[in-house]
HTML snippet that shows the backbone in 3Dmol.js (N, CA, C, O; Angstrom):
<script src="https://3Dmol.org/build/3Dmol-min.js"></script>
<div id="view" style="width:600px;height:400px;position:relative"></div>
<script>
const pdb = `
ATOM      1  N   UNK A   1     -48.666  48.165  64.456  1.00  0.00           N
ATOM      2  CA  UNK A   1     -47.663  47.125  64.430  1.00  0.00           C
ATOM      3  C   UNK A   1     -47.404  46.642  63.004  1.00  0.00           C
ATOM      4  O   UNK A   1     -46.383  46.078  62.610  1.00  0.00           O
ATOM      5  N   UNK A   2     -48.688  47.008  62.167  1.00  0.00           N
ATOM      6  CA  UNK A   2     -47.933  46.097  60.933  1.00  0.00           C
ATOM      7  C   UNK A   2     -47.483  47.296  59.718  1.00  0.00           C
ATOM      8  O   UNK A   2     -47.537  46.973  58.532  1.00  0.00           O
ATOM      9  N   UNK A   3     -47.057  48.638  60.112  1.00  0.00           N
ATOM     10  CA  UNK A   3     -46.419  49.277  59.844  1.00  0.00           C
ATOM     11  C   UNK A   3     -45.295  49.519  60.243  1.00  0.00           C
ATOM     12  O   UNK A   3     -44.626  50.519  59.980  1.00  0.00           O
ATOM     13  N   UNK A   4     -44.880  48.225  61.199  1.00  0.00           N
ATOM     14  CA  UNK A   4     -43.332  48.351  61.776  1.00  0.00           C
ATOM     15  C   UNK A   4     -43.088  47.172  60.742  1.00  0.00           C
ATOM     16  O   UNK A   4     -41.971  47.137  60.227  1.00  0.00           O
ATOM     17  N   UNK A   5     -43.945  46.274  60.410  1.00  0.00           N
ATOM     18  CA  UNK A   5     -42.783  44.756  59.396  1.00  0.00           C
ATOM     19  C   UNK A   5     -43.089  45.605  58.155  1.00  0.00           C
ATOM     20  O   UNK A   5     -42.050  45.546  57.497  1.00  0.00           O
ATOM     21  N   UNK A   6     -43.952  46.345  57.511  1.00  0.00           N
ATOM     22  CA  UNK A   6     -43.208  47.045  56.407  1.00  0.00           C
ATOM     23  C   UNK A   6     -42.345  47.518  56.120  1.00  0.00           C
ATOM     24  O   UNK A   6     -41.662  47.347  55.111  1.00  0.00           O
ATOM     25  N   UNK A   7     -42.144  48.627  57.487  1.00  0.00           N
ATOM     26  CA  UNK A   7     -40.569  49.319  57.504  1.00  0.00           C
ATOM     27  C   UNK A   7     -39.255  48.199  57.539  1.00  0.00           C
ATOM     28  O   UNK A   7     -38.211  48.297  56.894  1.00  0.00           O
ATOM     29  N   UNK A   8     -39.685  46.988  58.602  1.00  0.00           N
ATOM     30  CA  UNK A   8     -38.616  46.460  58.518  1.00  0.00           C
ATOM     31  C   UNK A   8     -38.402  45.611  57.118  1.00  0.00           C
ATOM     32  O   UNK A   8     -37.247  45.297  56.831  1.00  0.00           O
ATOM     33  N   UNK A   9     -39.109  45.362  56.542  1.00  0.00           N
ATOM     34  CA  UNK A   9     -38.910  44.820  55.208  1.00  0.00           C
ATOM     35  C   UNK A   9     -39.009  45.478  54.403  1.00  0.00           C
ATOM     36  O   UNK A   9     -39.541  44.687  53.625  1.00  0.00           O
ATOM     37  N   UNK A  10     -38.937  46.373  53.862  1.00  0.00           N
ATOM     38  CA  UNK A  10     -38.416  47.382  53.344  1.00  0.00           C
ATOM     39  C   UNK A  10     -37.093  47.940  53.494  1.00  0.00           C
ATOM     40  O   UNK A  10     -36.467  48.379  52.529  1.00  0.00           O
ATOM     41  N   UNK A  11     -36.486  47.933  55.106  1.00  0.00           N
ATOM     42  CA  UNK A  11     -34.777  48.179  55.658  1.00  0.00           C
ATOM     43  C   UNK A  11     -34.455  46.185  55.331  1.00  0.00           C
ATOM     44  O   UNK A  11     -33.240  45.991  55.352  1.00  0.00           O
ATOM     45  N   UNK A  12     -34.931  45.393  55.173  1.00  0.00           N
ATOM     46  CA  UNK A  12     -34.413  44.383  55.184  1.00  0.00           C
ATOM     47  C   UNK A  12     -33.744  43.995  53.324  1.00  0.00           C
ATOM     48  O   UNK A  12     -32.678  43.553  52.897  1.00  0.00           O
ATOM     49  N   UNK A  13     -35.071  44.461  52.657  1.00  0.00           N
ATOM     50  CA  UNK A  13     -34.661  44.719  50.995  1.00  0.00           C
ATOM     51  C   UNK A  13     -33.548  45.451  51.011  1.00  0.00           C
ATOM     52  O   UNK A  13     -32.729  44.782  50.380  1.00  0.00           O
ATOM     53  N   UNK A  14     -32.981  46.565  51.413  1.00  0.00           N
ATOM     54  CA  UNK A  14     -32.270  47.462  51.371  1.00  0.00           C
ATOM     55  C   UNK A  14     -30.878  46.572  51.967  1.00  0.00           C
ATOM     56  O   UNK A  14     -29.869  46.396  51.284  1.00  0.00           O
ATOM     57  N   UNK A  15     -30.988  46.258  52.833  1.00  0.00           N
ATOM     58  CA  UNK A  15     -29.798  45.241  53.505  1.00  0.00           C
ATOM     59  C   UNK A  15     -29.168  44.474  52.959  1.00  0.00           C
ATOM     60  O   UNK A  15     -27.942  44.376  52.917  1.00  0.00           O
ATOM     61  N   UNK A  16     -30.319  43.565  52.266  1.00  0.00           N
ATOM     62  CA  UNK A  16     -30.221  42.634  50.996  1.00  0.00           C
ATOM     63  C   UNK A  16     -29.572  42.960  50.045  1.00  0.00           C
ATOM     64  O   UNK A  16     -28.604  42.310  49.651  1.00  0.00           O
ATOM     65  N   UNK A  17     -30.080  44.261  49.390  1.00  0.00           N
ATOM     66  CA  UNK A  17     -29.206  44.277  47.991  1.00  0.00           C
ATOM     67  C   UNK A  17     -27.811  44.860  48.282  1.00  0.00           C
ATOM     68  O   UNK A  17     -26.960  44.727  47.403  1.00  0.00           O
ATOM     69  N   UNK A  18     -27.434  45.598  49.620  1.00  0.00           N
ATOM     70  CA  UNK A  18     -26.101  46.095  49.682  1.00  0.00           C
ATOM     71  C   UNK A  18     -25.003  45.207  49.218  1.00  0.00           C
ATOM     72  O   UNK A  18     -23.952  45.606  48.715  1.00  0.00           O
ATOM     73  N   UNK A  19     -25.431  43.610  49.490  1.00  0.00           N
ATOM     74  CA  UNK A  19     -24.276  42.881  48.825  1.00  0.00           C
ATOM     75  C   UNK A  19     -24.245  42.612  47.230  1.00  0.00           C
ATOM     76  O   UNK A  19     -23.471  41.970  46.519  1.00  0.00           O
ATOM     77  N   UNK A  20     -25.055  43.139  47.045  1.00  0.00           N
ATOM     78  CA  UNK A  20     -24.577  43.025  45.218  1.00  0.00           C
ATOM     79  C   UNK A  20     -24.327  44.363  44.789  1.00  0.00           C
ATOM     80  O   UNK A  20     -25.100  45.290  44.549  1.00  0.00           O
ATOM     81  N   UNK A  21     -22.703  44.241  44.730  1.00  0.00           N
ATOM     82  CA  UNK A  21     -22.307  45.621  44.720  1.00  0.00           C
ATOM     83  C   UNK A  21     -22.528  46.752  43.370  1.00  0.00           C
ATOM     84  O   UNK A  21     -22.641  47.977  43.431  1.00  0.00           O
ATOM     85  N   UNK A  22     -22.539  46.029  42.398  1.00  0.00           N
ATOM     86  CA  UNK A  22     -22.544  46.760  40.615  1.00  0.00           C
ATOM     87  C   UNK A  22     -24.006  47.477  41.065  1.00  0.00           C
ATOM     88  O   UNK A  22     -25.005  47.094  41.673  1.00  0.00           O
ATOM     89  N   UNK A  23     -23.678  48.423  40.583  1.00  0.00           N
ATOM     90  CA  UNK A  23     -24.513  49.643  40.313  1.00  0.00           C
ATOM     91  C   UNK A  23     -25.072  50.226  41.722  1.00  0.00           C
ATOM     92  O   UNK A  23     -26.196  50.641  41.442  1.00  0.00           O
ATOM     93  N   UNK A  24     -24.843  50.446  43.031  1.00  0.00           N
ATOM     94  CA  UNK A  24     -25.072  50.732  44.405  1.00  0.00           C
ATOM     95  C   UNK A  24     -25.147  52.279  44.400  1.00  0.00           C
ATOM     96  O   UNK A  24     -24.296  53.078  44.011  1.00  0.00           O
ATOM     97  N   UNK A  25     -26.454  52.520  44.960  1.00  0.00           N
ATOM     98  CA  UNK A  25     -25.818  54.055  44.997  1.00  0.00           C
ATOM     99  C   UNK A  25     -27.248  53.864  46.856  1.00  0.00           C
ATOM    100  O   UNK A  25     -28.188  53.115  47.121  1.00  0.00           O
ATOM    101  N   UNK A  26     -26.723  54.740  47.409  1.00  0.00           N
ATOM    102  CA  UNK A  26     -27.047  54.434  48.872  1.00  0.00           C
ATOM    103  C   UNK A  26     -28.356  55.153  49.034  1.00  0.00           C
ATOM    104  O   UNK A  26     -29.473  54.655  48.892  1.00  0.00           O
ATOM    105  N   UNK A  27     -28.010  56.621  49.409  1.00  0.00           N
ATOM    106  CA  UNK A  27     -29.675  57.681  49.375  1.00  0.00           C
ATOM    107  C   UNK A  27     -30.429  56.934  48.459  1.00  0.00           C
ATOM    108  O   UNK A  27     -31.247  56.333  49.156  1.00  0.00           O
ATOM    109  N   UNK A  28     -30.650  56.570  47.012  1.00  0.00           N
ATOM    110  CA  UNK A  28     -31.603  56.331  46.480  1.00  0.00           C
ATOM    111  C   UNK A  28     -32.063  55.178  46.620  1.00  0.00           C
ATOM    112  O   UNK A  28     -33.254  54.896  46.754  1.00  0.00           O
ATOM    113  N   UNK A  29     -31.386  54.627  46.605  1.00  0.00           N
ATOM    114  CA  UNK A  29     -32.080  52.802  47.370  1.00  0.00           C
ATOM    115  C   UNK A  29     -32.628  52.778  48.834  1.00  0.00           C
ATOM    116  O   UNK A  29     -33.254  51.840  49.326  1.00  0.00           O
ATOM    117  N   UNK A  30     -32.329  53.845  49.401  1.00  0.00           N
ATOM    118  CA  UNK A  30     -33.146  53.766  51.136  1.00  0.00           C
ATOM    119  C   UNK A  30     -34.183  54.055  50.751  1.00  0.00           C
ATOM    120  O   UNK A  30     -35.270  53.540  51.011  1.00  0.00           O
ATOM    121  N   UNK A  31     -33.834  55.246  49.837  1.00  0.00           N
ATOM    122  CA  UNK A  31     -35.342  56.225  49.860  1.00  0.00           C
ATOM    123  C   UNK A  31     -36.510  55.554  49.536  1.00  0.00           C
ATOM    124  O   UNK A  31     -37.572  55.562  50.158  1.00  0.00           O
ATOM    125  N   UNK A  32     -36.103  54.720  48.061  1.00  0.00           N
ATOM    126  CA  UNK A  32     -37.036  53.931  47.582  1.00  0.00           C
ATOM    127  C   UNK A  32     -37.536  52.518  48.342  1.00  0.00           C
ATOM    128  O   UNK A  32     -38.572  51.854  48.402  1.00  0.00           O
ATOM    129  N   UNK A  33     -36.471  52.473  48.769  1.00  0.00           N
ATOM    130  CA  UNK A  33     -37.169  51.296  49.795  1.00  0.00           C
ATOM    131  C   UNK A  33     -38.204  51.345  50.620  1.00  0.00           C
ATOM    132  O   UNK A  33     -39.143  50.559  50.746  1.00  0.00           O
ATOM    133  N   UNK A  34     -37.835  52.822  51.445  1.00  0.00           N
ATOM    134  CA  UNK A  34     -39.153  53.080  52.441  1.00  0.00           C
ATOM    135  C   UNK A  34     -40.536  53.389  51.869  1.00  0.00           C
ATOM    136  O   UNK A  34     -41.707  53.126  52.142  1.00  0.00           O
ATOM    137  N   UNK A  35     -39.691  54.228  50.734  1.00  0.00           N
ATOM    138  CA  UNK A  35     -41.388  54.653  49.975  1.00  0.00           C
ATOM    139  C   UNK A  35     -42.146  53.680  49.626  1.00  0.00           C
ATOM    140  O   UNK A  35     -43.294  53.516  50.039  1.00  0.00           O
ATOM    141  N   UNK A  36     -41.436  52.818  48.678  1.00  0.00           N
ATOM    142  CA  UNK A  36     -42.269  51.523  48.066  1.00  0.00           C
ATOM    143  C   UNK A  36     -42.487  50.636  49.227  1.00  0.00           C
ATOM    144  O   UNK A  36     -43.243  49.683  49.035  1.00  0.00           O
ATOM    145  N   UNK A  37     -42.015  50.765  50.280  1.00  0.00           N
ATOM    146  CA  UNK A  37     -42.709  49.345  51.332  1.00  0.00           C
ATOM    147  C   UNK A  37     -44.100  50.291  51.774  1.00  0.00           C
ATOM    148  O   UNK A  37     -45.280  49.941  51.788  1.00  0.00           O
ATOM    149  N   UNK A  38     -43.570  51.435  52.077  1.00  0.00           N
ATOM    150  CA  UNK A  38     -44.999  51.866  52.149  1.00  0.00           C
ATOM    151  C   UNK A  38     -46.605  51.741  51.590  1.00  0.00           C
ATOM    152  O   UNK A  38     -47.760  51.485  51.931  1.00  0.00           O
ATOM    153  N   UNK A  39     -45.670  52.159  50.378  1.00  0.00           N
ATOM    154  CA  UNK A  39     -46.566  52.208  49.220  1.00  0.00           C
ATOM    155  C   UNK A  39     -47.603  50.882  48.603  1.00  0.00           C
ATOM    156  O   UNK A  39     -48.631  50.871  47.926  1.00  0.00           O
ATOM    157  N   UNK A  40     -46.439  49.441  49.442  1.00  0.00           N
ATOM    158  CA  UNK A  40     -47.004  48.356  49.258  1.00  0.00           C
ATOM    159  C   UNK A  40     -47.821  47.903  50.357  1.00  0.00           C
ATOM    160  O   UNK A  40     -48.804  47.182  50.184  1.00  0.00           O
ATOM    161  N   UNK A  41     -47.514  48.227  51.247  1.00  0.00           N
ATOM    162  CA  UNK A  41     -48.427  47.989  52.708  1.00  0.00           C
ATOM    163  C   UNK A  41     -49.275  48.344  52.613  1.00  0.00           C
ATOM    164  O   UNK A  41     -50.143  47.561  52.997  1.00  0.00           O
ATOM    165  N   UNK A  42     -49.804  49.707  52.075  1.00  0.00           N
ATOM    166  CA  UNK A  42     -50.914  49.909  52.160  1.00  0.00           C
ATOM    167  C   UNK A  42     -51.790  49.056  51.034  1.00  0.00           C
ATOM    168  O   UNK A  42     -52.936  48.616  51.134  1.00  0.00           O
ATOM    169  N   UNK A  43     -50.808  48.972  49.873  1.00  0.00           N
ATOM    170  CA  UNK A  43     -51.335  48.132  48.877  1.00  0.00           C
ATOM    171  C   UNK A  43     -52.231  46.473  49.345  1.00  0.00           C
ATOM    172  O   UNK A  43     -53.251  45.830  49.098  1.00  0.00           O
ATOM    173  N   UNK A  44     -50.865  46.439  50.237  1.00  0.00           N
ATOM    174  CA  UNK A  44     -51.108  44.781  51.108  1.00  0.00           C
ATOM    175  C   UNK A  44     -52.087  44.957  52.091  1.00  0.00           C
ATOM    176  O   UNK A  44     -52.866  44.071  52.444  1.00  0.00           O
ATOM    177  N   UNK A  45     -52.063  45.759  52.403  1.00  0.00           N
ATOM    178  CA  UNK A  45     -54.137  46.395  53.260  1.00  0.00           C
ATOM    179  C   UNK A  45     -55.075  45.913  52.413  1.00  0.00           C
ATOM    180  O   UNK A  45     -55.732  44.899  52.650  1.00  0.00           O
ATOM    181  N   UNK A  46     -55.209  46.761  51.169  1.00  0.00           N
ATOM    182  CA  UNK A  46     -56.078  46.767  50.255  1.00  0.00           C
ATOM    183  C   UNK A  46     -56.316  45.148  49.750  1.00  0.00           C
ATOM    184  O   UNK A  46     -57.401  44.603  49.548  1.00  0.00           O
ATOM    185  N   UNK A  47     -55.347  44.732  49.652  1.00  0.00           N
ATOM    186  CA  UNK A  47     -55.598  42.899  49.450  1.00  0.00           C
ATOM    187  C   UNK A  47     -55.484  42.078  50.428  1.00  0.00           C
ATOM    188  O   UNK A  47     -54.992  40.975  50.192  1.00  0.00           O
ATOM    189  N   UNK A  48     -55.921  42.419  51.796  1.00  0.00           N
ATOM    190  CA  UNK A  48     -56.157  42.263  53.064  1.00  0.00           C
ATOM    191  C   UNK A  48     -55.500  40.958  53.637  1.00  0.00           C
ATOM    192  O   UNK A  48     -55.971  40.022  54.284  1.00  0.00           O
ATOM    193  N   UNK A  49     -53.907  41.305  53.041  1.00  0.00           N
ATOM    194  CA  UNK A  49     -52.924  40.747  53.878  1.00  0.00           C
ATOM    195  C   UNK A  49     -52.469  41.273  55.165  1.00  0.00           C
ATOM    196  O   UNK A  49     -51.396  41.861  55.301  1.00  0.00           O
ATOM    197  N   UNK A  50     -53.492  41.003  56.318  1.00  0.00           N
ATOM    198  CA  UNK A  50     -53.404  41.917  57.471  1.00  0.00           C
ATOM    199  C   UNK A  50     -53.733  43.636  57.142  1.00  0.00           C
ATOM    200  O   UNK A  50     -54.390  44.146  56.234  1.00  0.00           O
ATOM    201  N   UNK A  51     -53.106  44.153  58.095  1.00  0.00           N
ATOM    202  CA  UNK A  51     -53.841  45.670  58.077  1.00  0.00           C
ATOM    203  C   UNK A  51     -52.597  46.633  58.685  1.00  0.00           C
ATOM    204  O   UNK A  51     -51.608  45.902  58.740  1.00  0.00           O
ATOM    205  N   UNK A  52     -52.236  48.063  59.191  1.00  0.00           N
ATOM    206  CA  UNK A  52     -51.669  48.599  59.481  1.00  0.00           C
ATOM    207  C   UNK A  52     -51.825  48.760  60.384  1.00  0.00           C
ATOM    208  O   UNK A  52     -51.791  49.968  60.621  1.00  0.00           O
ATOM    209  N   UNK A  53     -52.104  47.898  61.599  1.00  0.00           N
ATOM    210  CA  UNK A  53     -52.124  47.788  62.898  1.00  0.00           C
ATOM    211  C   UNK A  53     -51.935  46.245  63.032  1.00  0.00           C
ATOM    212  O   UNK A  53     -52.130  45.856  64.184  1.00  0.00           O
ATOM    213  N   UNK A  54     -51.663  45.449  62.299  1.00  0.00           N
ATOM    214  CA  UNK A  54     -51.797  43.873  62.556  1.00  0.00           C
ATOM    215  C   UNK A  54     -50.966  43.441  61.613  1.00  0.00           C
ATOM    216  O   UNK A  54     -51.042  43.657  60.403  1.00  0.00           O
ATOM    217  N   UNK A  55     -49.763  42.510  62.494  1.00  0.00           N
ATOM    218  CA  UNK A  55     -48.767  42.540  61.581  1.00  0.00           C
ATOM    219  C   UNK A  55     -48.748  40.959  61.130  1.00  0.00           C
ATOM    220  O   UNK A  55     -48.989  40.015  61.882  1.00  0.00           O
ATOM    221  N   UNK A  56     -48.448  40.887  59.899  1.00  0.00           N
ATOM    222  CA  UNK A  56     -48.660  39.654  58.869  1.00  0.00           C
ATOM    223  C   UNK A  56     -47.623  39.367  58.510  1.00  0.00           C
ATOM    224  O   UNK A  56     -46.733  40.217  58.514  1.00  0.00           O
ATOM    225  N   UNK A  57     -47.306  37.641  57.931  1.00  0.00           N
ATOM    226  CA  UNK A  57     -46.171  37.821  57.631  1.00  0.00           C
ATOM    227  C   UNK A  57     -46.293  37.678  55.686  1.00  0.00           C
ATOM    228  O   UNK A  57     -45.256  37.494  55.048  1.00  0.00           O
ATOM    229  N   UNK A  58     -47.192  37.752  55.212  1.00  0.00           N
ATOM    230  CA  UNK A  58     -47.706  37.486  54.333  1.00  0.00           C
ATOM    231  C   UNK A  58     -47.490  39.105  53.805  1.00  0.00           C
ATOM    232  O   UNK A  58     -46.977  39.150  52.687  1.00  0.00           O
ATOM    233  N   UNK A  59     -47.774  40.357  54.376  1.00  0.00           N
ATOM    234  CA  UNK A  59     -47.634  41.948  54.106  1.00  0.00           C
ATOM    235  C   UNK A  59     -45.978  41.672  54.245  1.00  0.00           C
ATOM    236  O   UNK A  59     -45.046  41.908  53.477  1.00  0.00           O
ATOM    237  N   UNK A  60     -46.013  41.365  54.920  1.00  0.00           N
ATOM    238  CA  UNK A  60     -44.013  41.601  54.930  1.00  0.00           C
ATOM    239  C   UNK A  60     -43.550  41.142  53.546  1.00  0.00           C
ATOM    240  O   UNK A  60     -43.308  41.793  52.529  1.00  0.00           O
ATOM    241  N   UNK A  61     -43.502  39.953  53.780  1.00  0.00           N
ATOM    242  CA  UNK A  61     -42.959  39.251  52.050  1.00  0.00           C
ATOM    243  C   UNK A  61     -43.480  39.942  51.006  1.00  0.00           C
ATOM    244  O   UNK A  61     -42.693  39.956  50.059  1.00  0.00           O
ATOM    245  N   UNK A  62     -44.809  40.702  50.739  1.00  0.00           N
ATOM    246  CA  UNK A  62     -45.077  41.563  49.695  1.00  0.00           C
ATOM    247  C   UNK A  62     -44.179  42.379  49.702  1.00  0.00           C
ATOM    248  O   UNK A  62     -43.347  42.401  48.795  1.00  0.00           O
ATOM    249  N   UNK A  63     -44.154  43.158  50.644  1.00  0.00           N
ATOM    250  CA  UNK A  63     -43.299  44.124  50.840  1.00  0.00           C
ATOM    251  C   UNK A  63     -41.914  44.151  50.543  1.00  0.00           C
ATOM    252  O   UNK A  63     -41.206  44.862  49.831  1.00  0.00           O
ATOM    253  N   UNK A  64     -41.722  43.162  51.300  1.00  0.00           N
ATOM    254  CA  UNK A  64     -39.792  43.073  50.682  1.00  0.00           C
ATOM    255  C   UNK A  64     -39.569  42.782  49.122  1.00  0.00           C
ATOM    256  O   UNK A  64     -38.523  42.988  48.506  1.00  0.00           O
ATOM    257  N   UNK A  65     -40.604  42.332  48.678  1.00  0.00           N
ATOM    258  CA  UNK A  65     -40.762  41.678  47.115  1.00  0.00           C
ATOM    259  C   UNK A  65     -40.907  42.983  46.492  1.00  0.00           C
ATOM    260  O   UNK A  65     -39.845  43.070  45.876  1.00  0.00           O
ATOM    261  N   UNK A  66     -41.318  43.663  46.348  1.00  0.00           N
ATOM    262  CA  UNK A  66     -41.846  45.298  46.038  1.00  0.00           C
ATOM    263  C   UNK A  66     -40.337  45.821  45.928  1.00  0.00           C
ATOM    264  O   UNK A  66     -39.687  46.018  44.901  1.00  0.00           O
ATOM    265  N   UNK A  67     -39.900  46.015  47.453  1.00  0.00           N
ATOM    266  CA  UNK A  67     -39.257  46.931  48.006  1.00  0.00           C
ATOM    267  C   UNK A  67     -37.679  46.662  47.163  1.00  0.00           C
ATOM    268  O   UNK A  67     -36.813  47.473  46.835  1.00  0.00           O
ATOM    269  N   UNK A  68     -37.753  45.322  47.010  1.00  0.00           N
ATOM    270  CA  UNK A  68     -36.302  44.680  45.913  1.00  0.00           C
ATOM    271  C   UNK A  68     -36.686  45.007  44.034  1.00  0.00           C
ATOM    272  O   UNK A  68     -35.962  45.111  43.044  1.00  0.00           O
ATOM    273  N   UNK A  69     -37.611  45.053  44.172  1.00  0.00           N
ATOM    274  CA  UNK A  69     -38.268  44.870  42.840  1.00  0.00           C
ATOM    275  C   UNK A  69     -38.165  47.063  42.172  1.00  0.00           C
ATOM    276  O   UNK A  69     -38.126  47.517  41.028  1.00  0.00           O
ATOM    277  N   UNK A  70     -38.159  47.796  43.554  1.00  0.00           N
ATOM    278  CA  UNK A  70     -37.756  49.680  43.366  1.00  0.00           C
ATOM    279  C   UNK A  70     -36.094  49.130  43.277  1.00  0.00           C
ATOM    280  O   UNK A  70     -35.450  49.374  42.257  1.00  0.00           O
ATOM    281  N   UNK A  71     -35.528  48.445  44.319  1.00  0.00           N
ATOM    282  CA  UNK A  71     -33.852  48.606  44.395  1.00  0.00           C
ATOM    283  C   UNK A  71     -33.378  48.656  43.100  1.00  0.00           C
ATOM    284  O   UNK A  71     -32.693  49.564  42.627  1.00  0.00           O
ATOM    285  N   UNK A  72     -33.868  47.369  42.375  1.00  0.00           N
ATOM    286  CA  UNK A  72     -33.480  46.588  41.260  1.00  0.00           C
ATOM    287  C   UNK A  72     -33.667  47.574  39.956  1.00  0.00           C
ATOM    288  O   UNK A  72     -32.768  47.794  39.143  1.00  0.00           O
ATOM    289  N   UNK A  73     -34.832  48.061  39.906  1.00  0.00           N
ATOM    290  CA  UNK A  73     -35.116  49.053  39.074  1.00  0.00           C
ATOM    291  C   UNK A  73     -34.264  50.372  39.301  1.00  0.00           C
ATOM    292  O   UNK A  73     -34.220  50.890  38.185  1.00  0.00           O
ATOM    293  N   UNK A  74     -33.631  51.097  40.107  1.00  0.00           N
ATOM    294  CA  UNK A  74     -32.992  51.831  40.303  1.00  0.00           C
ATOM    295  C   UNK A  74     -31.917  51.667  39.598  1.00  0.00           C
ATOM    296  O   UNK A  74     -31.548  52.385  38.668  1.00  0.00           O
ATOM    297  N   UNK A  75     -31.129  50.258  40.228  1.00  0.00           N
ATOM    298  CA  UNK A  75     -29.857  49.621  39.747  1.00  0.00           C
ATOM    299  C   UNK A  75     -30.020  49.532  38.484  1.00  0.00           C
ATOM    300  O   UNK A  75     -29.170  50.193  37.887  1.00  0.00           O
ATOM    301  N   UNK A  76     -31.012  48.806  37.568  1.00  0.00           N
ATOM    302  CA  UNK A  76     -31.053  48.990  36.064  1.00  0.00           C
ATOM    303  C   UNK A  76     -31.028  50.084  35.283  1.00  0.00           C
ATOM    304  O   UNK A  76     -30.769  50.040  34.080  1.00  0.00           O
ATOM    305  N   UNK A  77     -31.298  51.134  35.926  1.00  0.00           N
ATOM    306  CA  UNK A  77     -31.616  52.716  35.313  1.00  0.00           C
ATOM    307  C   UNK A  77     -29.926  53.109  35.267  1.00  0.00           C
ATOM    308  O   UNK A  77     -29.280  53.450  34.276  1.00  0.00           O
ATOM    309  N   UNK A  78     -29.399  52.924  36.821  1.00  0.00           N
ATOM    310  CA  UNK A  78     -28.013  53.483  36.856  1.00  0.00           C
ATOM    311  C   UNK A  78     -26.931  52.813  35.957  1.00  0.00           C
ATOM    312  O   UNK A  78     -25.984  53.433  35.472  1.00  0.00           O
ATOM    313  N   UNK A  79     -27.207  51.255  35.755  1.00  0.00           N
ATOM    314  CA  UNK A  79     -26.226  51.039  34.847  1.00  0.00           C
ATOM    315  C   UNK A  79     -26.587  51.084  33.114  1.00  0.00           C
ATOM    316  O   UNK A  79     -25.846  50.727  32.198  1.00  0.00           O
ATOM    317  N   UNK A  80     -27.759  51.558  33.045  1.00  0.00           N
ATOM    318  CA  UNK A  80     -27.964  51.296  31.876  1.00  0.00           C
ATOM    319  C   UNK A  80     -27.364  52.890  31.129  1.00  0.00           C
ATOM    320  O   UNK A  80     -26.818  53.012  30.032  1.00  0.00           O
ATOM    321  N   UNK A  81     -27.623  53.774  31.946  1.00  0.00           N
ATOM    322  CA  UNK A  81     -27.120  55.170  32.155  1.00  0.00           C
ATOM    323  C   UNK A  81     -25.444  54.822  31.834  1.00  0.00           C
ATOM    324  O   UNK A  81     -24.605  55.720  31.891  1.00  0.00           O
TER     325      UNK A  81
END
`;
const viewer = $3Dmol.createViewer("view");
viewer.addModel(pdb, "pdb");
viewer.setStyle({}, {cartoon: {color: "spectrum"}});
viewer.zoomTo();
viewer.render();
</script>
């Protein structure tokens, strides 16, 4: 279960930034979204904000924080490009 509020906060970061349109590019902001919520959940295990069976809301907010924090970095690369 608490690998479903990663995913969803991770699709919720992704949701989020669709409205700030400058610099949007779609495949790479999903991609990174899922990866890095992943990538943070498990992180958010490791600092035992809940676990990947026990869903927290404390792993979520890491997560979406992460998961905006890949968008954002994407977006800076593309416009700086």
């Amino acid at each position: 279960m608490g690998v479903a509020v990663w995913l969803a906060a991770g699709a919720a970061a992704f949701f989020v930034a669709r409205i700030v349109p400058a610099g949007r590019r779609t495949a790479a902001e999903a991609i990174a979204a899922i990866v890095v919520a992943a990538g943070a959940g498990v992180a958010a295990t490791a600092l035992d904000f809940g676990g990947w069976n026990e869903p927290d809301w404390r792993a979520g907010l890491f997560v979406f924080c992460c998961a905006a924090a890949a968008i954002g970095v994407i977006r800076l690369i593309r416009l700086a490009a």
